[in-house]
PDB file of N, H, CA, C and O in Angstrom:
ATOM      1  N   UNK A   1     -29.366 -39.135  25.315  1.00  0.00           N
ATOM      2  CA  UNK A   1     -29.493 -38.896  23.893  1.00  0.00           C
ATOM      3  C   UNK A   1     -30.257 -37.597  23.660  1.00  0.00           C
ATOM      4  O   UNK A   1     -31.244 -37.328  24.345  1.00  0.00           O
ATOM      5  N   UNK A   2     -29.829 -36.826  22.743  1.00  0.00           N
ATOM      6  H   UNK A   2     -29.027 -37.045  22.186  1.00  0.00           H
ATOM      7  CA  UNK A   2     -30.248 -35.653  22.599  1.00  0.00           C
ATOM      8  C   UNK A   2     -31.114 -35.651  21.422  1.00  0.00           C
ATOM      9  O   UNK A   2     -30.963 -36.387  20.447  1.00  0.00           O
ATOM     10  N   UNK A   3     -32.156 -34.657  21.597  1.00  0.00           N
ATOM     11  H   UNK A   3     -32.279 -34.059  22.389  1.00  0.00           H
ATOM     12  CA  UNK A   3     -33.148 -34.985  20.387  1.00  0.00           C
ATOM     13  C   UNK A   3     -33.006 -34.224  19.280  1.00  0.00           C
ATOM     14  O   UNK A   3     -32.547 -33.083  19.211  1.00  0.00           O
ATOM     15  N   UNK A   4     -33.582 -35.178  18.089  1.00  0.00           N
ATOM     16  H   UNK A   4     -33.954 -36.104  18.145  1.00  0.00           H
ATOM     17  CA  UNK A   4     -33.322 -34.467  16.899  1.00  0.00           C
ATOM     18  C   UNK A   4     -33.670 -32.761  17.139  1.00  0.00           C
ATOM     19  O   UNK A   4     -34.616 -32.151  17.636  1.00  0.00           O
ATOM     20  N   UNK A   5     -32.138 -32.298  16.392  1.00  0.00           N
ATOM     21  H   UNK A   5     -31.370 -32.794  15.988  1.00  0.00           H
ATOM     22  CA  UNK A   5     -32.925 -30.968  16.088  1.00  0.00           C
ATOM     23  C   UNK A   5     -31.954 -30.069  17.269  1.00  0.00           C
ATOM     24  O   UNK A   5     -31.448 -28.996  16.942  1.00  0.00           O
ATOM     25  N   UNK A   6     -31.778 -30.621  18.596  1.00  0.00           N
ATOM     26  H   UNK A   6     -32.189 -31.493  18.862  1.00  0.00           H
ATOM     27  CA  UNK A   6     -31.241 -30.086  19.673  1.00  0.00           C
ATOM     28  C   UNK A   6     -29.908 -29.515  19.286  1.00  0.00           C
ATOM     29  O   UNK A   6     -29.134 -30.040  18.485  1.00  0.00           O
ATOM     30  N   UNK A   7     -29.711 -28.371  19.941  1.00  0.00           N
ATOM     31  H   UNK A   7     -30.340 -27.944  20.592  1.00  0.00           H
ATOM     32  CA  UNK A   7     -28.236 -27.497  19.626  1.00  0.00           C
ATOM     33  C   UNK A   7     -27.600 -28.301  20.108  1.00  0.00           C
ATOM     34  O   UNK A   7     -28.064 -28.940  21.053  1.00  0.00           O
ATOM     35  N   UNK A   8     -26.330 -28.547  19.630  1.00  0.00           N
ATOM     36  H   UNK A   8     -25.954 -28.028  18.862  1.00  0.00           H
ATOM     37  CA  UNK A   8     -25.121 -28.852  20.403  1.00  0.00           C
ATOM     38  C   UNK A   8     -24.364 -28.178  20.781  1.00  0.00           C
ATOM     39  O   UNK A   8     -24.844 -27.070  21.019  1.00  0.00           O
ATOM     40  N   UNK A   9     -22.680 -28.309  21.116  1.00  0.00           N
ATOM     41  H   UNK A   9     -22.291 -29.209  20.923  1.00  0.00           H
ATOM     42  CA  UNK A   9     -22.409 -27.298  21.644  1.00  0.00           C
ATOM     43  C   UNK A   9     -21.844 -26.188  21.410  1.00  0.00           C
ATOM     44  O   UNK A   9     -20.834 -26.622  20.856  1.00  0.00           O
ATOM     45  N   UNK A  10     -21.730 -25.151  21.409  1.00  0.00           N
ATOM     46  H   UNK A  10     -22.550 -24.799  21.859  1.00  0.00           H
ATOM     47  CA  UNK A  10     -21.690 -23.626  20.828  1.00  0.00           C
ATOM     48  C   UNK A  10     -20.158 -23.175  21.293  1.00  0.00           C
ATOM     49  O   UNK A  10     -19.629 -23.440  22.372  1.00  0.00           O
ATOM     50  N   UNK A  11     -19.670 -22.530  20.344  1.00  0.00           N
ATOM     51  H   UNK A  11     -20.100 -22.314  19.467  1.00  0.00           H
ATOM     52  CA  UNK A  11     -18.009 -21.754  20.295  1.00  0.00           C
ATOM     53  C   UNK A  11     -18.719 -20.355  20.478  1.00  0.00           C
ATOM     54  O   UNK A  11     -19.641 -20.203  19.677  1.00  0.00           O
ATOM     55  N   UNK A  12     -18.494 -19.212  21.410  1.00  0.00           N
ATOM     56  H   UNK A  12     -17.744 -19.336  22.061  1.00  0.00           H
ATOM     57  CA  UNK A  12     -18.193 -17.531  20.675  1.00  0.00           C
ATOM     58  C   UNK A  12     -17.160 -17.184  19.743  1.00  0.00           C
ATOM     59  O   UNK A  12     -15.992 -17.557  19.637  1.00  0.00           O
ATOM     60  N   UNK A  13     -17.853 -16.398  19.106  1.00  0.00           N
ATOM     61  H   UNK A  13     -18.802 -16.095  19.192  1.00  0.00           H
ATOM     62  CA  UNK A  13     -16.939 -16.398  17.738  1.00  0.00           C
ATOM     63  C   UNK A  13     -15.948 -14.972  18.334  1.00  0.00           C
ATOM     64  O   UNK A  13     -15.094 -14.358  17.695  1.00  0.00           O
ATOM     65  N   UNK A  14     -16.304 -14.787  19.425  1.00  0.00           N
ATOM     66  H   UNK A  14     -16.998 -15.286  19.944  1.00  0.00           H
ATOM     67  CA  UNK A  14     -15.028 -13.647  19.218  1.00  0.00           C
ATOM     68  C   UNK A  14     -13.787 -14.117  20.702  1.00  0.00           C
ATOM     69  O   UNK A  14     -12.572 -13.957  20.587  1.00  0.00           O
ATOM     70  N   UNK A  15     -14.407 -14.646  21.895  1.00  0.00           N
ATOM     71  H   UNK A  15     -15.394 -14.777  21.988  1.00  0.00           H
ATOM     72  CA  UNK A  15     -13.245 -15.158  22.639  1.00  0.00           C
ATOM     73  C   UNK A  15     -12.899 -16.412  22.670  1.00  0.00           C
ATOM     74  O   UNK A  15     -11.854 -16.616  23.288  1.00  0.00           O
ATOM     75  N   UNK A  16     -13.639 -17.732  22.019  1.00  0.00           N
ATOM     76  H   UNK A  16     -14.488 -17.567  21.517  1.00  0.00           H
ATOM     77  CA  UNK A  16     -13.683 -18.757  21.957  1.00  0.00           C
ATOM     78  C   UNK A  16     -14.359 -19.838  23.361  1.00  0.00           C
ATOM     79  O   UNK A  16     -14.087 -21.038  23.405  1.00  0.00           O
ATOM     80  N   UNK A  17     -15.068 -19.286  24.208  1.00  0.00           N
ATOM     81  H   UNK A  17     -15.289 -18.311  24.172  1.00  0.00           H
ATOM     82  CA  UNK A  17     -15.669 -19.661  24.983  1.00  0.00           C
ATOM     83  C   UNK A  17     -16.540 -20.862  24.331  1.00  0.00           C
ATOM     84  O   UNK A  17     -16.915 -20.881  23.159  1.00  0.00           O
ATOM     85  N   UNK A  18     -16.809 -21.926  25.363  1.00  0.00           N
ATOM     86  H   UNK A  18     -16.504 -21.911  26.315  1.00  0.00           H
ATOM     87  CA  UNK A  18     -17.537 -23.128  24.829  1.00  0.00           C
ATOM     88  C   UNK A  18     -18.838 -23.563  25.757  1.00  0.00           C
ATOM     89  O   UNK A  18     -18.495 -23.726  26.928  1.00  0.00           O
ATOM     90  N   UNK A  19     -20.098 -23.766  25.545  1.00  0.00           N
ATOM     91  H   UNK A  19     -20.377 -23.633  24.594  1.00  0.00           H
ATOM     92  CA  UNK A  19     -20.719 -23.796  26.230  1.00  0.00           C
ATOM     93  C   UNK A  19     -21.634 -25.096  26.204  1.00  0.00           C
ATOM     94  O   UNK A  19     -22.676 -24.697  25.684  1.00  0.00           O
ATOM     95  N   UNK A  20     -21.760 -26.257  26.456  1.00  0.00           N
ATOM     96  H   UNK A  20     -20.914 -26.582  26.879  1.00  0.00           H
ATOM     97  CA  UNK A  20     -22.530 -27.372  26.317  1.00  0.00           C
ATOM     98  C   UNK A  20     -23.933 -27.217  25.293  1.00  0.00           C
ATOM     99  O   UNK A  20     -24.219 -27.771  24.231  1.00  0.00           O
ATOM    100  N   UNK A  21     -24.562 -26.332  26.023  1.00  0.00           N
ATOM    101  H   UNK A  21     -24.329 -25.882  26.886  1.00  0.00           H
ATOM    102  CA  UNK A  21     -25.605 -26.286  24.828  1.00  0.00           C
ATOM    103  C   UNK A  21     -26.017 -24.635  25.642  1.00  0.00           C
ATOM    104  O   UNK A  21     -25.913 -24.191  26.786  1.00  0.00           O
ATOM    105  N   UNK A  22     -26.493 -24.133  24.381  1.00  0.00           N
ATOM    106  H   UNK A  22     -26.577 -24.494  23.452  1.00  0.00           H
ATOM    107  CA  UNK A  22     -26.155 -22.301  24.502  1.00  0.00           C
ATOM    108  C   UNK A  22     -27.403 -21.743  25.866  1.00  0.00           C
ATOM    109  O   UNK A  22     -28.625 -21.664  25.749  1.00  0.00           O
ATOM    110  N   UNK A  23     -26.627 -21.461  26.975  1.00  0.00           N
ATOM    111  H   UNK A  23     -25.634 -21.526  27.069  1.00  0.00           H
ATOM    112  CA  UNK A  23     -27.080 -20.103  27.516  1.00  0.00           C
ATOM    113  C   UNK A  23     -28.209 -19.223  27.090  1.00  0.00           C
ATOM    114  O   UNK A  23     -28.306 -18.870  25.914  1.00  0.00           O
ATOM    115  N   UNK A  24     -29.036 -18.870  27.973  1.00  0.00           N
ATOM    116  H   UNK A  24     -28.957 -19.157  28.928  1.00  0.00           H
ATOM    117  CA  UNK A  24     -30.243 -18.028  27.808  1.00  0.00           C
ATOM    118  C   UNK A  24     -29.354 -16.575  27.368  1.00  0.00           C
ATOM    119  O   UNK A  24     -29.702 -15.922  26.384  1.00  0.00           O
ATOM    120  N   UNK A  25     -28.253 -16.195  28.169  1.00  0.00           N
ATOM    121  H   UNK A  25     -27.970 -16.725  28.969  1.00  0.00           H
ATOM    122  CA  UNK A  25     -27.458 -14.867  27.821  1.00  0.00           C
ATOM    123  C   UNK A  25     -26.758 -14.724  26.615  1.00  0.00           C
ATOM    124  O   UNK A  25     -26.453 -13.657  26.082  1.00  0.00           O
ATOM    125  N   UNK A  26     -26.537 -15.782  26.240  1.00  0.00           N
ATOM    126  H   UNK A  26     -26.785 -16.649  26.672  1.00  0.00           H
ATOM    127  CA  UNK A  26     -25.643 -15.807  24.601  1.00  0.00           C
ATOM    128  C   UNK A  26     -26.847 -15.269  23.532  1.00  0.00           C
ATOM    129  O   UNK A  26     -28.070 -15.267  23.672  1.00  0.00           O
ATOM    130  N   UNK A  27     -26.083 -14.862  22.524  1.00  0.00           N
ATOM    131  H   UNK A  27     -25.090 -14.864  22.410  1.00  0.00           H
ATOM    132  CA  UNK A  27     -26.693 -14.268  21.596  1.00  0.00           C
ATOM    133  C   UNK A  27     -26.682 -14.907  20.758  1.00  0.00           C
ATOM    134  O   UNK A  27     -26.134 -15.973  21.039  1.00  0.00           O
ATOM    135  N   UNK A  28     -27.242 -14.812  19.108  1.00  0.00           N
ATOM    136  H   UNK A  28     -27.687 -13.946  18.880  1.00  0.00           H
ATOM    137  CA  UNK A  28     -27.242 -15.940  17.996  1.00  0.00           C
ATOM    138  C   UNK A  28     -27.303 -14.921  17.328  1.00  0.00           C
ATOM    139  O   UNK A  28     -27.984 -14.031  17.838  1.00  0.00           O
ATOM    140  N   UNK A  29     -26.544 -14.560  15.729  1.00  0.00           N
ATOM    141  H   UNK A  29     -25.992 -15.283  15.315  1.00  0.00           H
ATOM    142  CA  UNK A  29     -26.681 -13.846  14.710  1.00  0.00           C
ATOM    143  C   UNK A  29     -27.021 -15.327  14.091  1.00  0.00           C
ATOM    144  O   UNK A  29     -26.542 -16.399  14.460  1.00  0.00           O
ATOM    145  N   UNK A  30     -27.855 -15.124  13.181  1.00  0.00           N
ATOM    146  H   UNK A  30     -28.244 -14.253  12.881  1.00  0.00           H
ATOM    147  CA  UNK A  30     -28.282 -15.971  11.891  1.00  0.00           C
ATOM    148  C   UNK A  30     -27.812 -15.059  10.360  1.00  0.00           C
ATOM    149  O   UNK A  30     -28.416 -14.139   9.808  1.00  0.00           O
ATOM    150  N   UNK A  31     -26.319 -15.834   9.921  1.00  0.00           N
ATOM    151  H   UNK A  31     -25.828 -16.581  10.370  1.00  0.00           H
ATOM    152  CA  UNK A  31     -25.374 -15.380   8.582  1.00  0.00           C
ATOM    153  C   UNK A  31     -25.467 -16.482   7.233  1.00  0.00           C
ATOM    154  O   UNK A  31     -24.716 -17.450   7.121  1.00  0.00           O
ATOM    155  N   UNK A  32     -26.253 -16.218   6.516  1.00  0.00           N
ATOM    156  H   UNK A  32     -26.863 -15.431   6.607  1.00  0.00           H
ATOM    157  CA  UNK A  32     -26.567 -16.970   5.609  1.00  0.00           C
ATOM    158  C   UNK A  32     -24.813 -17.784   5.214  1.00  0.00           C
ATOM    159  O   UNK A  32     -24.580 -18.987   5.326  1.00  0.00           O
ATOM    160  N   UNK A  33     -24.010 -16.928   4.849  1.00  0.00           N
ATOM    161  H   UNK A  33     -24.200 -15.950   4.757  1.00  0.00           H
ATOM    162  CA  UNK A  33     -22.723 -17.655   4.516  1.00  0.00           C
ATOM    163  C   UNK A  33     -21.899 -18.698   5.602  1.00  0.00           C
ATOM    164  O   UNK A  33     -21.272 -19.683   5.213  1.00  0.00           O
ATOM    165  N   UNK A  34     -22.056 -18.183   7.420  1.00  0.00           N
ATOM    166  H   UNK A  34     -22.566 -17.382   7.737  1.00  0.00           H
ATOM    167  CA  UNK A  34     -21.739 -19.062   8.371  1.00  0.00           C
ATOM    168  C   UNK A  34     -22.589 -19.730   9.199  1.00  0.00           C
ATOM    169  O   UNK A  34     -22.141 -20.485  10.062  1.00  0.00           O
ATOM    170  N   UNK A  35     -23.812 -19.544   9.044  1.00  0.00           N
ATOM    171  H   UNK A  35     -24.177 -18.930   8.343  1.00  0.00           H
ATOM    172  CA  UNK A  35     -24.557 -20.183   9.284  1.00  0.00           C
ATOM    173  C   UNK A  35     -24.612 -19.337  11.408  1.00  0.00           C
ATOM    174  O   UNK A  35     -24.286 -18.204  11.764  1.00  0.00           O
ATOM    175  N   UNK A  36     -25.073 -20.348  12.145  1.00  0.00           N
ATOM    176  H   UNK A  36     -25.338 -21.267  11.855  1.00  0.00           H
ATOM    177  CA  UNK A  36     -25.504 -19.372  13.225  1.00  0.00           C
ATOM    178  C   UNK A  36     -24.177 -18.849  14.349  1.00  0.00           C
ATOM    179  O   UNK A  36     -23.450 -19.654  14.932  1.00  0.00           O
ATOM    180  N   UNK A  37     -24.102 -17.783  14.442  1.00  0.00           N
ATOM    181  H   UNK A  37     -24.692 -17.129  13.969  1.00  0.00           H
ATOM    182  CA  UNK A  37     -22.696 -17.230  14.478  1.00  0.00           C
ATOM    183  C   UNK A  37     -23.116 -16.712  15.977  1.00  0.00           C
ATOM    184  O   UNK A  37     -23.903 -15.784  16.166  1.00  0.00           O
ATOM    185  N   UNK A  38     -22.197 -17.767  17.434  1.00  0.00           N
ATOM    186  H   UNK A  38     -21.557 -18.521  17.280  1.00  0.00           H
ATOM    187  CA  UNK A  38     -22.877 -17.131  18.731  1.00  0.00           C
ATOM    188  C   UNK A  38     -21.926 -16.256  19.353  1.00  0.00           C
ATOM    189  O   UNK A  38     -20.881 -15.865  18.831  1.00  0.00           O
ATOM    190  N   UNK A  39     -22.425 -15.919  20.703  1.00  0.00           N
ATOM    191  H   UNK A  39     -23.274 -16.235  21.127  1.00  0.00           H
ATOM    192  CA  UNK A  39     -21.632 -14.459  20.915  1.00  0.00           C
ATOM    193  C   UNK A  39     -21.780 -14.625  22.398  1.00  0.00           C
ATOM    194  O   UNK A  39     -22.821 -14.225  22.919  1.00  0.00           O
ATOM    195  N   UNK A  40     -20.635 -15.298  23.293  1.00  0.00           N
ATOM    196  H   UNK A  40     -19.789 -15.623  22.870  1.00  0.00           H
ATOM    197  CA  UNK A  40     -21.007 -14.685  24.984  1.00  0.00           C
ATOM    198  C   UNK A  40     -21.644 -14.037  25.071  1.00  0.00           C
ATOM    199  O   UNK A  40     -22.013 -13.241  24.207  1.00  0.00           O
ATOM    200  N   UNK A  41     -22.158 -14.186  26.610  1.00  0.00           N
ATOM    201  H   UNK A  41     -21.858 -14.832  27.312  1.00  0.00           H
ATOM    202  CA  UNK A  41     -22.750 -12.905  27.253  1.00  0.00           C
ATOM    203  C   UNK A  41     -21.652 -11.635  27.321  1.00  0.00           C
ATOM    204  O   UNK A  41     -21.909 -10.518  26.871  1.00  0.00           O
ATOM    205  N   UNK A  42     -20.425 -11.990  27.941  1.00  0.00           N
ATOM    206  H   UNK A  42     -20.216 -12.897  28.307  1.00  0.00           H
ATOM    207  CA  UNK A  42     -19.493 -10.930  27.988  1.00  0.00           C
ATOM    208  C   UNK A  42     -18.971 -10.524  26.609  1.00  0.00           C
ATOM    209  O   UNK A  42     -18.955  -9.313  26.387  1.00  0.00           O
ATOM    210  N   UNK A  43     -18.674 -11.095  25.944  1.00  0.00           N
ATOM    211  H   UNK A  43     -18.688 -12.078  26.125  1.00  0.00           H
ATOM    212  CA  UNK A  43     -18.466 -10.264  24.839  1.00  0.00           C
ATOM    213  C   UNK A  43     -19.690  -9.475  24.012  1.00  0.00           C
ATOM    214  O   UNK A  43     -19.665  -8.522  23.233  1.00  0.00           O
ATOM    215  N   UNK A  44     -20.574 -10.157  24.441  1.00  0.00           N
ATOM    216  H   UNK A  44     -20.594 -10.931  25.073  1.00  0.00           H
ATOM    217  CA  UNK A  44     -21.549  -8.937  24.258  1.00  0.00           C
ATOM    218  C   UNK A  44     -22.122  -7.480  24.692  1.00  0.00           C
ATOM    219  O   UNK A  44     -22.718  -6.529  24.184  1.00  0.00           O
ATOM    220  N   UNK A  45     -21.628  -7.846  25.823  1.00  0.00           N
ATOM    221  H   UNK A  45     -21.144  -8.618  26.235  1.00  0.00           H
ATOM    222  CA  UNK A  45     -21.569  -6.553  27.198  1.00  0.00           C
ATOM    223  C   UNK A  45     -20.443  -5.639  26.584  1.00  0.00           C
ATOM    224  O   UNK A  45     -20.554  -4.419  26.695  1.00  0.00           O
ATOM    225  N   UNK A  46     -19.015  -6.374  25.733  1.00  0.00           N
ATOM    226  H   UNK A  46     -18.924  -7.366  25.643  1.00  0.00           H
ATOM    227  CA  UNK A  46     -18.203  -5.476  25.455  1.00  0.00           C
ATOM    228  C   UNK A  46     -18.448  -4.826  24.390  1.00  0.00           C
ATOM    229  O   UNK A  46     -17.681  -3.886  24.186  1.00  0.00           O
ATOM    230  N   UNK A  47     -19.331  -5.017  23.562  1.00  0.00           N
ATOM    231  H   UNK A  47     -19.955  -5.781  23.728  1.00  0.00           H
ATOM    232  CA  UNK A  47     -19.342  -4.870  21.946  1.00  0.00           C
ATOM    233  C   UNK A  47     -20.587  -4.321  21.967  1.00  0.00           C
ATOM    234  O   UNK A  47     -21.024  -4.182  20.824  1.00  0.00           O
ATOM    235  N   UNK A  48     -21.491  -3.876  23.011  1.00  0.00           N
ATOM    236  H   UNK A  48     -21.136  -3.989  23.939  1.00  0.00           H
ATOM    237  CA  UNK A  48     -22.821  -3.741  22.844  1.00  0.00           C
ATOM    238  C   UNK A  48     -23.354  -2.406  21.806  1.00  0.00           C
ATOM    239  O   UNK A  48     -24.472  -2.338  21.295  1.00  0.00           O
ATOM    240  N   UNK A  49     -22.547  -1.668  21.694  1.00  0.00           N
ATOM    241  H   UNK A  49     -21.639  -1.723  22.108  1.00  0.00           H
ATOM    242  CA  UNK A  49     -22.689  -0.327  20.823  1.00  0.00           C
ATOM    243  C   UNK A  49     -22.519  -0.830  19.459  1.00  0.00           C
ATOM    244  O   UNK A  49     -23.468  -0.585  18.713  1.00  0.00           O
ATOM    245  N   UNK A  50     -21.423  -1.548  18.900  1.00  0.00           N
ATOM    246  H   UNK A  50     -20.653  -1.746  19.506  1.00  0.00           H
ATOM    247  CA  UNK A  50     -21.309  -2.027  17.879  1.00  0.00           C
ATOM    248  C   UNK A  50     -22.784  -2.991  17.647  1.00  0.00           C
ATOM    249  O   UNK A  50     -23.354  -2.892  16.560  1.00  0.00           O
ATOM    250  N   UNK A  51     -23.180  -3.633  18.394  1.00  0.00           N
ATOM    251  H   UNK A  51     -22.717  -3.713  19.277  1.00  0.00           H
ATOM    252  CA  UNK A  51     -24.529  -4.246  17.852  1.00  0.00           C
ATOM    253  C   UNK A  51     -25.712  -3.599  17.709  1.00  0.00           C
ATOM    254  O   UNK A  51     -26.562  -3.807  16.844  1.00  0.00           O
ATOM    255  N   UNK A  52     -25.739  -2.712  18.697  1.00  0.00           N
ATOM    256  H   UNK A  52     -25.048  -2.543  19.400  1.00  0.00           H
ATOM    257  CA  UNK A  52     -26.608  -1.439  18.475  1.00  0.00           C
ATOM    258  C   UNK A  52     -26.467  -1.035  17.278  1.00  0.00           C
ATOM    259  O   UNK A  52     -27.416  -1.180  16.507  1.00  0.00           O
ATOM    260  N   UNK A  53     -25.505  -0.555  16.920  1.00  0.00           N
ATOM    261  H   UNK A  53     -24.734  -0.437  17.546  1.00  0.00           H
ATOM    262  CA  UNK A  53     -25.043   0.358  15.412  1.00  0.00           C
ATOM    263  C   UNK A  53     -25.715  -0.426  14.082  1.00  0.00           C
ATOM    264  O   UNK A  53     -26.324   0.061  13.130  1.00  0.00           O
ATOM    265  N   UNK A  54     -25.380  -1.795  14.371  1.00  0.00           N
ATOM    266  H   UNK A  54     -24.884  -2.191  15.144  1.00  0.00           H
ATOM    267  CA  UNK A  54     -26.313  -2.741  13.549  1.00  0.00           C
ATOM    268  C   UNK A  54     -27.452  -2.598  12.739  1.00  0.00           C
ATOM    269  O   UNK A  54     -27.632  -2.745  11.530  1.00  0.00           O
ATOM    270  N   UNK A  55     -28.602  -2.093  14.220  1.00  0.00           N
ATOM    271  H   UNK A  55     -28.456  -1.974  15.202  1.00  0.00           H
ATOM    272  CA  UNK A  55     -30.186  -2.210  14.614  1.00  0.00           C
ATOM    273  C   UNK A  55     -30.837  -1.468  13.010  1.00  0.00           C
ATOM    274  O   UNK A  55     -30.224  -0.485  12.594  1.00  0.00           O
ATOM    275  N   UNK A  56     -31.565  -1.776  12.519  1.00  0.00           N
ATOM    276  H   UNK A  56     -32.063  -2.574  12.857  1.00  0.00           H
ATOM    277  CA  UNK A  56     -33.044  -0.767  11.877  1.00  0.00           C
ATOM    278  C   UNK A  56     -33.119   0.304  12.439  1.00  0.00           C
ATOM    279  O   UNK A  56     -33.161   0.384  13.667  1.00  0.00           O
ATOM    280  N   UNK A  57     -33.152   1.450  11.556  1.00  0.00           N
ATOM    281  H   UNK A  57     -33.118   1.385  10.559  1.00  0.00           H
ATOM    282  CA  UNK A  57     -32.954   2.953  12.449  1.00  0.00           C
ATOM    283  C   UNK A  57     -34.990   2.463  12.977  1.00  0.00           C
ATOM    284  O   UNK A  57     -35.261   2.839  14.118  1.00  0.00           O
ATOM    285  N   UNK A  58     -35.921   1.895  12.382  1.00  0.00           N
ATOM    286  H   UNK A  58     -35.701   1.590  11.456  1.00  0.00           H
ATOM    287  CA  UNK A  58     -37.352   1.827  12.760  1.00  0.00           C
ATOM    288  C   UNK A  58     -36.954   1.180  14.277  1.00  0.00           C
ATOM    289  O   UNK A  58     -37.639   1.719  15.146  1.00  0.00           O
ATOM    290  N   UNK A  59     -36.171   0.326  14.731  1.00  0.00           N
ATOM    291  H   UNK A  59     -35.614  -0.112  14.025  1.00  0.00           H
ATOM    292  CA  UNK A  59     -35.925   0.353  16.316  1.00  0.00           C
ATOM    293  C   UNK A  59     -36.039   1.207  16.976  1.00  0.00           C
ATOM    294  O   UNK A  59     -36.726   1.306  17.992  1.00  0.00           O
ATOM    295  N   UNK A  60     -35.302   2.025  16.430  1.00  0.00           N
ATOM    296  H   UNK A  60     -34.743   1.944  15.605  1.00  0.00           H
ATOM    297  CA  UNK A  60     -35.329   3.242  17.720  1.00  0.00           C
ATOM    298  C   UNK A  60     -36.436   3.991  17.658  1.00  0.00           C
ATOM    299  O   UNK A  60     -36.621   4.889  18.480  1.00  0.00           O
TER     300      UNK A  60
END
């Protein structure tokens, strides 16, 4: 039994990968309209500039 509160299990929203309960390497956007939107490790490796592009220019 899993405890209140505990993730279940996670889709990537861009290859459809499924993961029991999310990976230290997966990513999490928090989207007020979809609520927490996850992301492989590999598709993150592919897209990594696009998330960069994202960032607070105060990041860099």
């Amino acid at each position: 039994m899993k405890a209140a509160g505990a993730p279940q299990s996670v889709t990537c929203s861009s290859c459809g990968a499924v993961a029991a309960t999310p990976p230290l390497t997966w990513m999490v956007e928090m989207d007020r309209r979809r609520g927490d939107v996850w992301v492989c490790d590999c598709c993150a490796r592919d897209n990594l500039r696009a998330i960069e592009s994202k960032l607070d220019r105060d990041w860099w």
